[in-house]
C-alpha positions as CSV (number, residue, x, y, z in Angstrom):
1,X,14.4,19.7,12.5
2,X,16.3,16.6,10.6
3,X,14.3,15.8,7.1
4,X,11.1,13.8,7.6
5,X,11.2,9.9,6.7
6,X,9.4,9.6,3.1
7,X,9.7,6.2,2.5
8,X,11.2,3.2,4.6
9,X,12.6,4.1,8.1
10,X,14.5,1.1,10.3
11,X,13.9,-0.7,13.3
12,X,16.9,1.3,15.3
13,X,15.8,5.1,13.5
14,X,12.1,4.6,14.7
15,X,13.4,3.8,18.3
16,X,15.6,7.3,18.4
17,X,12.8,8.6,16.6
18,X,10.6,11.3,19.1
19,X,7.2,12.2,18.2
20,X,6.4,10.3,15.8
21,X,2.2,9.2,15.3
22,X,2.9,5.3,14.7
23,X,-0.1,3.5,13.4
24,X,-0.5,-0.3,13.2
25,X,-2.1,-1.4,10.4
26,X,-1.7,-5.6,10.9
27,X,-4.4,-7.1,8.8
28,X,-5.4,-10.7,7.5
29,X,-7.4,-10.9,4.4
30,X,-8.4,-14.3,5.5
31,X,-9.1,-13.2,9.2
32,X,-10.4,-9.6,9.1
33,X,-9.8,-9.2,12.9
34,X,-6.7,-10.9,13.2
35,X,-4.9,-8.0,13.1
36,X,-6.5,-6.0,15.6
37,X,-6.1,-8.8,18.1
38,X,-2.3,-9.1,17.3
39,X,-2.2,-5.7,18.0
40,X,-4.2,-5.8,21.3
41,X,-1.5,-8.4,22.4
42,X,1.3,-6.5,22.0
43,X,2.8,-3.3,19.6
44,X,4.9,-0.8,19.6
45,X,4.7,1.9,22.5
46,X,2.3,4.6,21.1
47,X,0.5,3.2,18.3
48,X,-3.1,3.3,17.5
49,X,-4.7,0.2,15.5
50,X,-6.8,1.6,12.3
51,X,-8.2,-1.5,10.4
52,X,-8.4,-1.8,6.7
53,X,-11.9,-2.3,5.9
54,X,-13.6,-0.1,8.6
55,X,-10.9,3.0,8.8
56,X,-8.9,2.5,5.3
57,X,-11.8,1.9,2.9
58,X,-15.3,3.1,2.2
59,X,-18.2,0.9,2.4
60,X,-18.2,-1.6,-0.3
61,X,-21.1,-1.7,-3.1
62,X,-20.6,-4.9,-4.7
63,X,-19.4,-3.0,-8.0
64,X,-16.3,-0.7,-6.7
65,X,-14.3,-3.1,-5.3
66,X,-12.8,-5.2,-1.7
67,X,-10.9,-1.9,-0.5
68,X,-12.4,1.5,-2.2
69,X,-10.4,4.2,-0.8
70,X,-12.9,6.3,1.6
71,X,-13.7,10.3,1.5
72,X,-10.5,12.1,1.5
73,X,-11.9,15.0,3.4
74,X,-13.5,12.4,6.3
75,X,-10.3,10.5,6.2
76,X,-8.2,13.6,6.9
77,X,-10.9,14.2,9.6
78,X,-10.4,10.9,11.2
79,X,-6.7,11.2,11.4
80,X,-7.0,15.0,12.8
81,X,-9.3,13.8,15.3
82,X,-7.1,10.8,16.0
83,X,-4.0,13.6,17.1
84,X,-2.5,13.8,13.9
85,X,-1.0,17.2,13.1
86,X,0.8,18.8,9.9
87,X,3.9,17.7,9.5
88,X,4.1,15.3,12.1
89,X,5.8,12.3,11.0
90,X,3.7,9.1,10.6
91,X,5.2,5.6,10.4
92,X,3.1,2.9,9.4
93,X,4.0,-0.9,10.1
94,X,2.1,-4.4,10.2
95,X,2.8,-8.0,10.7
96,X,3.3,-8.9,6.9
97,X,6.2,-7.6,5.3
98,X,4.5,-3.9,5.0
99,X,1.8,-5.4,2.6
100,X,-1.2,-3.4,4.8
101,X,1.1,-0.3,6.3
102,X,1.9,0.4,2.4
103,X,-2.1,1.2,1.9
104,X,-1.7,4.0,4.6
105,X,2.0,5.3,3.6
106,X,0.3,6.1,0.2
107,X,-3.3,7.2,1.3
108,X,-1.9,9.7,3.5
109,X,0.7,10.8,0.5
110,X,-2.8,10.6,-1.5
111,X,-3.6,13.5,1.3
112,X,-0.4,15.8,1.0
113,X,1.1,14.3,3.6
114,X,4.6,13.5,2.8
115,X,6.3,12.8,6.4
116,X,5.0,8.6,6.1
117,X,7.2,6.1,5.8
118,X,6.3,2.1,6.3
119,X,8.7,0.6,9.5
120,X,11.0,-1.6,7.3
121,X,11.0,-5.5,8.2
122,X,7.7,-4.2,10.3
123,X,6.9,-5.9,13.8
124,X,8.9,-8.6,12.8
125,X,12.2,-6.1,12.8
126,X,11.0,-4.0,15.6
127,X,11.3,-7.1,17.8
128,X,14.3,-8.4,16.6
129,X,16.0,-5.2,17.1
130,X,15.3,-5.3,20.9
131,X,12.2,-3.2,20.7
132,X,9.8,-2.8,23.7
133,X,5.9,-3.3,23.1
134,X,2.8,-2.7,25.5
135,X,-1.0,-3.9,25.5
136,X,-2.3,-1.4,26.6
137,X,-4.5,1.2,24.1
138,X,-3.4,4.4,24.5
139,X,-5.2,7.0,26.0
140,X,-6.7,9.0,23.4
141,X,-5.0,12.5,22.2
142,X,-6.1,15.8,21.7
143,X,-7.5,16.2,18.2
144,X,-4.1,17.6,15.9
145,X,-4.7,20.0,13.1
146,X,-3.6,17.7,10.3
147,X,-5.5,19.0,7.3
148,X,-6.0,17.8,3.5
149,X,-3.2,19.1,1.5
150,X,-2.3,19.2,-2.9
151,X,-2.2,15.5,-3.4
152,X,1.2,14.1,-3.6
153,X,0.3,10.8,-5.8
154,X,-2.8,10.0,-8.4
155,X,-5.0,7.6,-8.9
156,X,-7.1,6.6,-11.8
157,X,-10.8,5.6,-12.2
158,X,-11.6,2.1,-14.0
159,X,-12.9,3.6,-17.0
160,X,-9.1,4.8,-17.4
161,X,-8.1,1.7,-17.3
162,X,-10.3,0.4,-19.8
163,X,-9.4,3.4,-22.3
164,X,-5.7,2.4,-22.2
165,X,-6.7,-0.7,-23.7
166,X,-7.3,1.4,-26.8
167,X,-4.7,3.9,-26.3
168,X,-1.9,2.1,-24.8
169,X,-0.8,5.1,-23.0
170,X,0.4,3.3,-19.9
171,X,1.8,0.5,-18.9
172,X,-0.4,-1.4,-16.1
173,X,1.5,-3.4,-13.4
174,X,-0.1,-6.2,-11.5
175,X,1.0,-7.0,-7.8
176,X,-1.0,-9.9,-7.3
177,X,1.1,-13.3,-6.7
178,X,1.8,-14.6,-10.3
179,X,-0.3,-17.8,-10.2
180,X,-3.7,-14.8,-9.2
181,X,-2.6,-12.7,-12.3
182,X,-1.9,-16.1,-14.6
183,X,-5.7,-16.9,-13.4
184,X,-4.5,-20.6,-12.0
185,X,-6.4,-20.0,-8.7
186,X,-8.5,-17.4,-7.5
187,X,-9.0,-17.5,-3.8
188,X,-10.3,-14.8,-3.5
189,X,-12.0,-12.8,-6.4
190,X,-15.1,-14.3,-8.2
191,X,-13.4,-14.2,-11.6
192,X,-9.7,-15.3,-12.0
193,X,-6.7,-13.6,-14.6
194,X,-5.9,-9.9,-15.5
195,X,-6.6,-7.0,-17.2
196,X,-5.2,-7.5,-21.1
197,X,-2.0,-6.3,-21.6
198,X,-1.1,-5.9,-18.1
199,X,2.6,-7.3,-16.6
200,X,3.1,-8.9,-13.3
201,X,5.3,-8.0,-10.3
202,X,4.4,-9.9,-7.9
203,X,4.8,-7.4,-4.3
204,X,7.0,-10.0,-2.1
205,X,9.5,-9.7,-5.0
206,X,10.4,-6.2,-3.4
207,X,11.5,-8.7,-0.1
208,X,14.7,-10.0,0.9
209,X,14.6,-13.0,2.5
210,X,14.0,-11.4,6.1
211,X,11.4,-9.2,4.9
212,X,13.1,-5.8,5.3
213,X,13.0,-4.3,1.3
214,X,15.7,-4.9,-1.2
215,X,18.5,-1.8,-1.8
216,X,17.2,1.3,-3.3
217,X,19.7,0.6,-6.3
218,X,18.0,-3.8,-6.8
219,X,15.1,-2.1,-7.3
220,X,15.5,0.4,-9.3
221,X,17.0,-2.1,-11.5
222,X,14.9,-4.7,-10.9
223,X,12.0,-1.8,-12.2
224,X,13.6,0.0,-14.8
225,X,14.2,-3.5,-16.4
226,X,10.4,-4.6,-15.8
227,X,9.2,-1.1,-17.3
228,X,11.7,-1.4,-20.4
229,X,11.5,2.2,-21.6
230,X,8.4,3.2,-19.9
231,X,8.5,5.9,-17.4
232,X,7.6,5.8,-14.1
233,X,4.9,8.2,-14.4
234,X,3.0,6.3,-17.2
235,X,2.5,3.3,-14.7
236,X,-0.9,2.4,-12.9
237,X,-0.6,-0.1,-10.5
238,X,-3.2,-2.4,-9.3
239,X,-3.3,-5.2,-7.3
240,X,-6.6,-7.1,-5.5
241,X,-8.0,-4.8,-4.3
242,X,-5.9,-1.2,-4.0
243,X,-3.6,-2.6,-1.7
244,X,-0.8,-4.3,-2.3
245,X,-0.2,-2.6,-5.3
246,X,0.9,0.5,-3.0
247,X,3.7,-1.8,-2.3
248,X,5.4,-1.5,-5.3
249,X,4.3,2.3,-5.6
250,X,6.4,2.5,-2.6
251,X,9.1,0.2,-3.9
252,X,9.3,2.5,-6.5
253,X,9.1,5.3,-4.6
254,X,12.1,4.5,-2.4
255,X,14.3,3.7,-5.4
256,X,13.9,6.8,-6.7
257,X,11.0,6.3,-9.3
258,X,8.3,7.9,-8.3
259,X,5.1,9.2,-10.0
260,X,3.4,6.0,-11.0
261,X,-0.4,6.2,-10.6
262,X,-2.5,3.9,-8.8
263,X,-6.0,2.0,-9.9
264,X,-7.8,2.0,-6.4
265,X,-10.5,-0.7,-7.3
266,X,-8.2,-3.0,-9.0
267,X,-8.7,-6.3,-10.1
268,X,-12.0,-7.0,-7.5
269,X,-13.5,-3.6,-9.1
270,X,-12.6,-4.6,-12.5
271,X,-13.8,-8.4,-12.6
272,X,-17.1,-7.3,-11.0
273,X,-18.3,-5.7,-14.2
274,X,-18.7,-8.6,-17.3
275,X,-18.3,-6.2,-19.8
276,X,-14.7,-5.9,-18.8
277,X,-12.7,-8.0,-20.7
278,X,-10.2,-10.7,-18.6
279,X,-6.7,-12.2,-19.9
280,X,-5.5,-15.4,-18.9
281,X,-1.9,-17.2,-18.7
282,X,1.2,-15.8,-18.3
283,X,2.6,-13.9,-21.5
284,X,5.4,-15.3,-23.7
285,X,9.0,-14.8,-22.5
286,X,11.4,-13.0,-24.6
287,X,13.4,-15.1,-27.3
């Protein structure tokens, strides 16, 4: 059995790939059922659709956040029930440069699950490679024996977050577009800007220009010069809402620098309490 795909896997390896439990995760913040209708038109042979707010998140409560992750035992349920079994590699992909399929590639890492890797350049690549695609749903499997397993990545509450302020234990990273993080425009979140102290690195900077990720050696030193002398595993990421910010976890990831921790709530969980304090602007460059 050939080593299981961890992080990225290509248009052409997918296609020779056999067995694989392909999920597609297209979403539109703007159009919550945008993606589910792309996918109804056409995806790749096999896959099953699981949306972001109803299968990847828990109900929202007005104080923890656009995306809070759901139960890790029901989520492991879902999936087993879905056909999912141990070991059995899963590869994620969407119609936006692996923004969405990055939530799932680190939820089911979040699960023990380390077979997961995001299709690299997505639909987009799977086309232009001379992919097939169907409409049709599949028929539904035979529930798999996927289980919860020892967590392969962390995540931090937002009261962690707040006590860094004070103890400056870790550095926080921001994946939000730079003018969201700067607090210029907010078109989304009630309250605009970032947590104090925090540096941006805005996702789509892990992009080349035709959307499949950059080398593993541009980014890892693209990130070791962003992090300076920080190590990887004294980094929270964060984003909007627990999303995007899996995109640079699994930037990171793929060039070798893993361990980084992720702040699931993120910016929508942490502007929804006033008590938190909010910076604004972008910070100084270096002389």
């Amino acid at each position: 059995m050939s080593a299981p795909y961890t992080t990225l896997i290509s248009a052409s390896e997918l296609a020779a790939l056999k067995g694989a439990f392909i999920v597609d995760c297209s979403h539109d913040l703007a159009q919550p059922e945008a993606g589910q209708f792309a996918y109804e038109q056409a995806h790749i042979p096999g896959a099953i659709f699981l949306h972001l707010d109803r299968d990847l998140s828990a109900p929202k409560t007005g104080r923890n956040g656009r995306h809070p992750l759901p139960d890790p035992d029901a989520f492991a349920a879902r999936l087993a029930q879905l056909g999912l079994c141990r070991d059995q590699q899963v590869v994620a992909y969407d119609r936006a440069g692996g923004s969405f399929a990055g939530r799932l590639w680190w939820m089911l890492r979040w699960l023990g699950h380390d077979a997961t890797a995001v299709l690299d350049g997505d639909w987009q690549a799977w086309m232009a490679a001379g992919g097939v695609s169907e409409s049709a749903v599949p028929a539904a499997r035979a529930p798999g024996d996927f289980r919860r397993r020892p967590a392969r990545v962390g995540a931090v509450p937002a009261r962690d977050v707040l006590d860094n302020l004070r103890s400056g234990k870790h550095l926080v990273l921001d994946a939000r577009a730079p003018e969201r993080y700067a607090g210029e425009i907010e078109p989304i979140d009630p309250v605009g800007g970032h947590i104090p102290g925090a540096k941006n690195r805005f996702f789509q900077t892990n992009l080349q220009p035709d959307g499949t990720f950059k080398s593993r050696e541009q980014l890892r030193e693209e990130f070791t010069a962003l992090l300076e002398d920080w190590d990887p595993r004294d980094v929270i990421h964060h984003c909007g809402s627990g999303v995007t910010g899996c995109h640079n976890l699994l930037a990171m990831t793929h060039a070798g620098m893993d361990g980084s921790l992720l702040y699931p709530g993120s910016w929508s969980e942490w502007c929804a309490d006033p008590s938190n304090p909010v910076a604004t602007g972008h910070p100084p460059a270096k002389a």
